[in-house]
C-alpha positions as CSV (number, residue, x, y, z in Angstrom):
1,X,28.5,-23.0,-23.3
2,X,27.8,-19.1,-23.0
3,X,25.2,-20.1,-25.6
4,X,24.0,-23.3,-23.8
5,X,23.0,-20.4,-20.6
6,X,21.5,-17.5,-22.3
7,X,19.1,-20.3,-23.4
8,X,18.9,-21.6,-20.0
9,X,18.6,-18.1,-18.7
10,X,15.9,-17.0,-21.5
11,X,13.7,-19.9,-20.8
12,X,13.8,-19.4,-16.6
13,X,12.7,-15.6,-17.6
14,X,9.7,-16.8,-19.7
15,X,8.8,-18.9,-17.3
16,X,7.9,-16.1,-14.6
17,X,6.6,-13.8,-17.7
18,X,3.1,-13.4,-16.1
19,X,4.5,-12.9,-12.4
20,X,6.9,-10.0,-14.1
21,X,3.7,-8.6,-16.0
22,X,1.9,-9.0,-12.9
23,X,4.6,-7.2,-10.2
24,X,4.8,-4.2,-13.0
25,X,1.3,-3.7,-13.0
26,X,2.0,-4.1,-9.3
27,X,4.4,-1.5,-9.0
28,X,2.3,0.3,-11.2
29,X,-0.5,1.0,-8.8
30,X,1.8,1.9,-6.0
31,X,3.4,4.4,-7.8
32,X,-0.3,6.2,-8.5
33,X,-0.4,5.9,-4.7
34,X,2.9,7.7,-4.0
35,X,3.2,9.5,-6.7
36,X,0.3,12.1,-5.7
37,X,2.1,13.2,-1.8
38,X,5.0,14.9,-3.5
39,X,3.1,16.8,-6.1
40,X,0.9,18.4,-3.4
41,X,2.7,21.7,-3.3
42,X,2.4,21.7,-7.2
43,X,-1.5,20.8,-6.7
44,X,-1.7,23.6,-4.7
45,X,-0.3,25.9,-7.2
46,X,-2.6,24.8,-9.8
47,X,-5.8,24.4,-7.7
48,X,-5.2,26.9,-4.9
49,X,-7.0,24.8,-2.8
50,X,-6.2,24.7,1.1
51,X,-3.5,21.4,2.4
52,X,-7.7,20.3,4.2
53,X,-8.7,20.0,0.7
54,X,-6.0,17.9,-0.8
55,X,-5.7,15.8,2.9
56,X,-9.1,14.5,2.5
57,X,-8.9,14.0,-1.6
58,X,-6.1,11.5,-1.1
59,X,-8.4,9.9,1.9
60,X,-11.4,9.7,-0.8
61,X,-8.4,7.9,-3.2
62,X,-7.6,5.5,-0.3
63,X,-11.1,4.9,1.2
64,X,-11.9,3.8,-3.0
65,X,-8.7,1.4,-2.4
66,X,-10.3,0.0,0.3
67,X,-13.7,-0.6,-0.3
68,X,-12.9,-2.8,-3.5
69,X,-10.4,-5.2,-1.6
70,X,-13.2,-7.9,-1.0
71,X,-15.6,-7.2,-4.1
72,X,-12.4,-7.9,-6.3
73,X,-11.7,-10.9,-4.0
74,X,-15.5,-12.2,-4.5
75,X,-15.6,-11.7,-8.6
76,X,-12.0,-13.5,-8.7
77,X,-13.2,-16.1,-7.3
78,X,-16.2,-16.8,-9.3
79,X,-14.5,-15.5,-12.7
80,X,-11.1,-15.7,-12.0
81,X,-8.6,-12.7,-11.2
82,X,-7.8,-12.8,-15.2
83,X,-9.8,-10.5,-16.3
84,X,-10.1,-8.6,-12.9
85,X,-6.9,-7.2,-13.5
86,X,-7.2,-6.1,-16.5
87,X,-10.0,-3.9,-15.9
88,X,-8.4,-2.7,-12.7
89,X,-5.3,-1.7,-14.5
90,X,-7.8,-0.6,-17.8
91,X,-9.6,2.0,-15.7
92,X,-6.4,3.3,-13.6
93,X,-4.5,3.9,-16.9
94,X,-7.7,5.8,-18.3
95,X,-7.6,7.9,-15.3
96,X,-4.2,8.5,-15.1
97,X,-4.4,9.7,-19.0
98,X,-7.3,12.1,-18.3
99,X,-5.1,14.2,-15.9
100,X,-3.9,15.9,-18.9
101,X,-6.5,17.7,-19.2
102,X,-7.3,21.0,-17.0
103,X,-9.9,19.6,-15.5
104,X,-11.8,21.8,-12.5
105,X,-10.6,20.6,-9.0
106,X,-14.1,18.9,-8.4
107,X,-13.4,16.3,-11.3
108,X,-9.6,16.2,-10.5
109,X,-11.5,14.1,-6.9
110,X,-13.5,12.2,-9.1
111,X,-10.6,10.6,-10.8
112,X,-8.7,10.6,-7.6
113,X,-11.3,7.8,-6.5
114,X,-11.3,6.2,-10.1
115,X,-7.7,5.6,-9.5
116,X,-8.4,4.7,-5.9
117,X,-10.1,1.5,-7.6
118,X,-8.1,1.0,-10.6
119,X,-5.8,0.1,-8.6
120,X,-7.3,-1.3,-5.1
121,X,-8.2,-4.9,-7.4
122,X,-4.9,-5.4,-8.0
123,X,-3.7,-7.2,-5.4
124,X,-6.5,-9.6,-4.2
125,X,-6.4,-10.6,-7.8
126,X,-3.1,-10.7,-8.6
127,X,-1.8,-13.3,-5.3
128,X,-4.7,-15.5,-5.9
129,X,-3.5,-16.1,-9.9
130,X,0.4,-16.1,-9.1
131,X,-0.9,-18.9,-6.2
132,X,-2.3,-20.6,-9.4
133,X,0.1,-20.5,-11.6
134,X,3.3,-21.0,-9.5
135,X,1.7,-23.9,-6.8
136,X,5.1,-25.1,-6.3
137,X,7.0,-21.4,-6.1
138,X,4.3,-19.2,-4.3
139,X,6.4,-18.2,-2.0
140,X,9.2,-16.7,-4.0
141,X,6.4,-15.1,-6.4
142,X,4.7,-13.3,-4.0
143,X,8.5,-12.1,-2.9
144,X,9.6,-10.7,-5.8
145,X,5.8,-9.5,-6.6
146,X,5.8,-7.3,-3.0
147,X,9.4,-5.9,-3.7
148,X,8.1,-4.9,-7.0
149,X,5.4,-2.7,-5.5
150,X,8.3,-1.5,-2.4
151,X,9.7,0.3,-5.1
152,X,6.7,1.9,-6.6
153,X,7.2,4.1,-3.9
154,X,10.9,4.7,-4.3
155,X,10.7,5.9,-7.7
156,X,7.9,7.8,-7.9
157,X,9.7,11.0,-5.9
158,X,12.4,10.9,-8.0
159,X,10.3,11.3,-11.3
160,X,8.4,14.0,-9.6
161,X,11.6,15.8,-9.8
162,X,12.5,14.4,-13.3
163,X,8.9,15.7,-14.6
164,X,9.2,19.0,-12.9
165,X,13.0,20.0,-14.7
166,X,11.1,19.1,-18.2
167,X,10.4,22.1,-20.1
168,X,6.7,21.6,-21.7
169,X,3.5,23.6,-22.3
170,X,1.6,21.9,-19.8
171,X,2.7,21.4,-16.3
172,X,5.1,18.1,-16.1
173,X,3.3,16.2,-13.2
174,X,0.7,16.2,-16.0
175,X,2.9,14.9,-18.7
176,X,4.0,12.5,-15.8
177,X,0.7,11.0,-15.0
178,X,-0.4,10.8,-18.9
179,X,2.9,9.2,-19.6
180,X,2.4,6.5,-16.4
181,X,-1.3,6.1,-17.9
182,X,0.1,5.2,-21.4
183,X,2.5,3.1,-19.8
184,X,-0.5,1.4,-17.9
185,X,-2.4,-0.1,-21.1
186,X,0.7,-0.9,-22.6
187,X,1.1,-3.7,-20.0
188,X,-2.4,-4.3,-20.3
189,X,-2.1,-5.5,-23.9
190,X,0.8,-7.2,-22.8
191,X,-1.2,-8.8,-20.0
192,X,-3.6,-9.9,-22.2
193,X,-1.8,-11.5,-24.7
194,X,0.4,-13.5,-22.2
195,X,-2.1,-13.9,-19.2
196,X,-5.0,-16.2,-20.4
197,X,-2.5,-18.3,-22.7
198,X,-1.2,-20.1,-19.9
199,X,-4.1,-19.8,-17.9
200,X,-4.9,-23.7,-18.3
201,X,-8.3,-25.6,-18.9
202,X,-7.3,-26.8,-15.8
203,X,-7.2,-23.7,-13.8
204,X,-10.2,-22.7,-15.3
205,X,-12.2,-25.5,-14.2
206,X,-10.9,-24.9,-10.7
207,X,-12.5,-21.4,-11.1
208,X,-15.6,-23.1,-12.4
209,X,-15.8,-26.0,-9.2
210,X,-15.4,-23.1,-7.0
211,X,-18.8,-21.1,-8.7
212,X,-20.9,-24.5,-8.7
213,X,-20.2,-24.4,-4.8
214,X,-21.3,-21.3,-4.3
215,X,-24.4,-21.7,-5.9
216,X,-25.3,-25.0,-4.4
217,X,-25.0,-22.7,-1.2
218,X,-26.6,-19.9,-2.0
219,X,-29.4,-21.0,0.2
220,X,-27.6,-21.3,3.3
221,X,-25.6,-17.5,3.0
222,X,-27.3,-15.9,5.5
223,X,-27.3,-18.7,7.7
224,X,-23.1,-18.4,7.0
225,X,-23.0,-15.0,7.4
226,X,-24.9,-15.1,10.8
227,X,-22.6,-17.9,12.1
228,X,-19.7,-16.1,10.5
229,X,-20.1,-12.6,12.5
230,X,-20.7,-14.6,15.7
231,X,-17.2,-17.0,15.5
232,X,-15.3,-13.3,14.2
233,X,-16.6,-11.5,16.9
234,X,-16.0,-14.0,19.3
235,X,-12.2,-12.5,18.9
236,X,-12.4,-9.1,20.5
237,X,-13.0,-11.1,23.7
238,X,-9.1,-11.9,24.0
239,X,-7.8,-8.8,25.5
240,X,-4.6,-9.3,23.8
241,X,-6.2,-9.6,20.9
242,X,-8.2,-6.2,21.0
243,X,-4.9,-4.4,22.5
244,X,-2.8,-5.6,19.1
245,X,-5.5,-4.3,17.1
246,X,-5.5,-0.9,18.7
247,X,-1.5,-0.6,18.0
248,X,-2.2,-1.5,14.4
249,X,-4.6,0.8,14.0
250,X,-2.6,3.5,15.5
251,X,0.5,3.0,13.7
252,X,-1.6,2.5,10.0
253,X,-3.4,6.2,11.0
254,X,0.6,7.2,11.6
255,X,1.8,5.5,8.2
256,X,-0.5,7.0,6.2
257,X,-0.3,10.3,7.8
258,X,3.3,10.6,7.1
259,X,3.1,9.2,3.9
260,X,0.2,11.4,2.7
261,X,2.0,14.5,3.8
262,X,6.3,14.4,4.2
263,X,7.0,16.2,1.2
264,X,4.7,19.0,1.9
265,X,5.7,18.8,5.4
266,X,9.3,19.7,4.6
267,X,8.9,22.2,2.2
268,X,6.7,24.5,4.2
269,X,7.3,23.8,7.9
270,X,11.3,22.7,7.7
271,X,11.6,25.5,4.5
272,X,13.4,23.0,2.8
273,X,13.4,22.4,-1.2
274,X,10.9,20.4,-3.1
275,X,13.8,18.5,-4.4
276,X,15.5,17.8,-1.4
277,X,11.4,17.1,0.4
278,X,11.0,14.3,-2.7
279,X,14.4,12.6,-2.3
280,X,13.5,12.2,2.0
281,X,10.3,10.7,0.5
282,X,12.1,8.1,-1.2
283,X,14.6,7.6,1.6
284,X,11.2,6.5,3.7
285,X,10.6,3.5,1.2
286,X,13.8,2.5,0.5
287,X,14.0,1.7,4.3
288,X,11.4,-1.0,3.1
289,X,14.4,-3.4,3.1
290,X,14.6,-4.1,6.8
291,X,11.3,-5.8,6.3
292,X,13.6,-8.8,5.1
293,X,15.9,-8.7,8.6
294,X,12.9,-8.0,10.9
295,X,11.3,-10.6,9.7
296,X,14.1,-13.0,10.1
297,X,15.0,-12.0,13.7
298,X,10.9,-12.4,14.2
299,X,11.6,-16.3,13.7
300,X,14.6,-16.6,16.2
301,X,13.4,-14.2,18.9
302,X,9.9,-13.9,18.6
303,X,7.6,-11.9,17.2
304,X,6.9,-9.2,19.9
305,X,10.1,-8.4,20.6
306,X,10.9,-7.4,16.9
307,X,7.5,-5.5,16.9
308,X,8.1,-3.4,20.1
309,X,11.9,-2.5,19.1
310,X,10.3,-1.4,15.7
311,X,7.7,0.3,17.1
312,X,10.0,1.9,19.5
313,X,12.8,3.3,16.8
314,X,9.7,4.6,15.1
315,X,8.2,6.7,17.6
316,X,12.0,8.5,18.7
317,X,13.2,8.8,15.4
318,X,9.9,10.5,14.9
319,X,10.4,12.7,18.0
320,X,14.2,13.5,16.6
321,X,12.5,14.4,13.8
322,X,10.1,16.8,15.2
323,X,13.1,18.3,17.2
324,X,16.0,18.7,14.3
325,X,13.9,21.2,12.1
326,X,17.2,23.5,12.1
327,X,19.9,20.8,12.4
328,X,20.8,20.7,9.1
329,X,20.0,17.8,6.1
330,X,21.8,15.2,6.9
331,X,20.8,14.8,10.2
332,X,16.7,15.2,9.1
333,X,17.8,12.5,6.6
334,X,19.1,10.1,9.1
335,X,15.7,10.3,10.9
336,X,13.7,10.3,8.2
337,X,15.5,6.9,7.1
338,X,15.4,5.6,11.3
339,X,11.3,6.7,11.0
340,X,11.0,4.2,7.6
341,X,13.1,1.4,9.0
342,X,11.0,1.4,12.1
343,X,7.8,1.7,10.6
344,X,8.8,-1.1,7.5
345,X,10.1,-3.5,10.1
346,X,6.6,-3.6,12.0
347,X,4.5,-4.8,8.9
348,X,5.2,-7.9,8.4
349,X,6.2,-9.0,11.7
350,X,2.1,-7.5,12.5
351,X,1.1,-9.9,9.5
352,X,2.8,-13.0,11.4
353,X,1.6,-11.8,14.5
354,X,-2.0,-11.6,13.6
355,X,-1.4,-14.9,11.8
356,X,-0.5,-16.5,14.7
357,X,-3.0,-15.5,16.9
358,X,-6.1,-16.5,14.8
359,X,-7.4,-20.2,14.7
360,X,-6.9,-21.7,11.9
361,X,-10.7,-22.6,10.1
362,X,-10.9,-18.1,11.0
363,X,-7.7,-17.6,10.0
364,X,-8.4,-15.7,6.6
365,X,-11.6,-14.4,7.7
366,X,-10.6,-12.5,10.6
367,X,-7.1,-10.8,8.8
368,X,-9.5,-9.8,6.7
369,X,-11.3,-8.1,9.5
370,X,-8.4,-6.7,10.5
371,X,-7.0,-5.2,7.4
372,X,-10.7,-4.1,6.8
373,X,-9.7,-1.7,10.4
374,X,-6.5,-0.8,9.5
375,X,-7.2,0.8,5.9
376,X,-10.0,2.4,7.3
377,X,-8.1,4.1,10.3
378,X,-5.3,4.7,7.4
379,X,-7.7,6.4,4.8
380,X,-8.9,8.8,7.4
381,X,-5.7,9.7,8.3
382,X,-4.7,12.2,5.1
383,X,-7.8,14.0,5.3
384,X,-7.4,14.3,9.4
385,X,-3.8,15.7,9.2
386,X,-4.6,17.9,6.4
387,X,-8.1,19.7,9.0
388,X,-5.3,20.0,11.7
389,X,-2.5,21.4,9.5
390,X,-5.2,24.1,7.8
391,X,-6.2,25.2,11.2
392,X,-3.5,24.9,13.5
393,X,-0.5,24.0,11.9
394,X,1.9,21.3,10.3
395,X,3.7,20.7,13.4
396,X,0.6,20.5,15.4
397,X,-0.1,17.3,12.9
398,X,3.0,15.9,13.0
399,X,3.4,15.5,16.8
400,X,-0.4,14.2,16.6
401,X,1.2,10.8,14.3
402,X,4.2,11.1,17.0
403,X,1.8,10.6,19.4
404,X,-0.1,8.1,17.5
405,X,2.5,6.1,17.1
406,X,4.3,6.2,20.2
407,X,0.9,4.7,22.1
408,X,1.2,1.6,19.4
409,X,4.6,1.1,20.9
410,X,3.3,1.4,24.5
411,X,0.7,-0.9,23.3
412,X,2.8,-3.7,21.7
413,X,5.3,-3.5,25.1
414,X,2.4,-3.3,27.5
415,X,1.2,-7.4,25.1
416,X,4.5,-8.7,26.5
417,X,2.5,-8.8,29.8
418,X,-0.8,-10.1,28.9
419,X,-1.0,-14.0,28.6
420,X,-4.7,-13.9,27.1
């Protein structure tokens, strides 16, 4: 019998091999992502460069993420995100392996925006080939897939502090991004091995229907595209519409803020240690699991609701925040953890939201729009908080995102009185 399940449970494991391949290289690239905002005081050490300079670096890393979301979409669709992914992942793990070297700071931004779209093609990819593969499971691929990449940001505080206590000749956030870069091509050969194996003749001709339809309509693309901007802009005439963007907007320019710059944040405004500073910065991720409830209570109450409580706990847990400097650790923790649960019960709620408001032949067109707005409000943000913590001060910053996002919350409250 215990034989009969290990089988059972052995062949239900293979069976998701390339979604677990797929959420590792997943978690992967969200680790790069987080892994950089605790290692700023370190970066400042070894670079002496100002918090400006290191602000808008980590904006040129997120602006690269950005601007390869719909080329990777485009050259999955007419090639298939195969081999998409493994070139995203190919030229992240370079990157990340070149950071042993001591570079000059100059190249250290170059492979900042390598990285930026190393791992920016991921994702686009990635859902489109798990929607593939698992037709008749999408849903609880794309779960698991998401959580994987939650936790990308949990642990990648935590091995900042693992990496620093290592006693090497070169500095260990070095060691730490070599050792993540190595890790990186060893799931690419794994990847590859597995990946186009089950990647069906089938499937394959799917990818091949969808290129013979977009030649045969080449000749009409500008045509589309005109037609295209006029139906998508038709959408900022719904006031409600234009207001919910404005609260996304302000709360992804608050997200990214705060992500960008906690850790450093806490070590030289609160005067508290880097250890401490990177286990708060994990605390903020692992409030990612209210994103399950929220978006449960969303479906019996409502999505509005849900979004203006969250928005709401954000903004005065932020405003405890700003006011409990001296009130001791465990009470900067608990707001710290009150900030995350806020901000991680918005998201998805804001995708269902948006969802929801968009006809259905625009549906994908105009999210895309919208996440087009909110990554580029979020990319600014680094390199915007950095400018006003160089020449004012940290604090000055910080109640800038408090303010930020406490006008999405007035925003989201003020949609529960708008019918149009």
């Amino acid at each position: 019998m215990f034989s009969t399940k290990f089988k059972n449970l052995a062949k239900s494991i293979g069976s998701f091999d390339i979604l677990i391949i797929s959420a590792l290289i997943w978690f992967l690239g969200k680790f790069l992502r987080y892994v950089f905002p605790p290692l700023f005081e370190s970066l400042q050490g070894t670079y002496a460069v100002s918090t400006t300079a290191l602000g808008w670096t980590f904006s040129i890393f997120l602006f690269a993420y950005a601007l390869v979301q719909f080329p990777s979409g485009l050259l999955s669709d007419r090639f298939g995100g195969v081999w998409v992914i493994v070139g995203g992942v190919t030229l992240s793990s370079l990157g990340a392996l070149i950071f042993i070297l001591n570079l000059p700071f100059s190249l250290f931004v170059v492979l900042m925006a390598i990285l930026g779209i190393g791992t920016g093609v991921h994702k686009t990819s990635a859902v489109k080939l798990l929607y593939t593969i698992y037709p008749s499971k999408k849903g609880r691929a794309l779960g698991i897939f998401d959580t994987f990449g939650t936790f990308g940001g949990v642990i990648a505080p935590v091995a900042v502090i693992a990496a620093a206590a290592v006693s090497v000749s070169v500095p260990g956030w070095r060691l730490l991004l070599f050792s993540t870069g190595a890790f990186g091509l060893f799931l690419t050969f794994i990847f590859i091995k597995r990946v186009p194996n089950k990647f069906t003749k089938k499937e394959k001709r799917k990818t091949n229907d969808n290129n013979n339809k977009i030649n045969k309509n080449d000749k009409s693309l500008v045509f589309r595209l005109k037609s295209a901007v006029s139906v998508y802009g038709s959408l900022f005439e719904s006031k409600k519409f234009i207001i919910f963007v404005i609260a996304a907007i302000l709360f992804s320019f608050t997200y990214n803020g705060i992500v960008a710059f906690l850790p450093l944040y806490l070590t030289q405004e609160v005067g508290i240690s880097s250890g401490y500073a990177s286990l708060f910065y994990s605390v903020l991720f692992i409030a990612s699991v209210a994103q399950i409830a929220s978006g449960e209570l969303s479906d019996q109450i409502g999505t509005l609701p849900v979004m203006s409580g969250a928005l709401t706990l954000c903004t005065l847990s932020f405003i405890i925040f700003m006011m409990s400097t001296n009130s001791g650790l465990v009470f900067l923790g608990i707001s710290v953890l009150c900030i995350g649960l806020g901000a991680h019960s918005f998201r998805p709620v804001r995708g269902a939201y948006l969802m929801d408001s968009l006809p259905d032949n625009i549906s994908a067109g105009g999210l895309g729009i919208v996440r087009t707005l909110l990554m580029g409000s979020g990319a600014i943000s680094p390199g915007i908080v950095g400018t006003v913590s160089g020449f004012a001060s940290f604090r000055i910053a910080f109640w800038m995102l408090a303010t930020s996002v406490g006008m999405a919350a007035l925003s989201v409250i003020i949609l529960n009185f708008i019918k149009k």
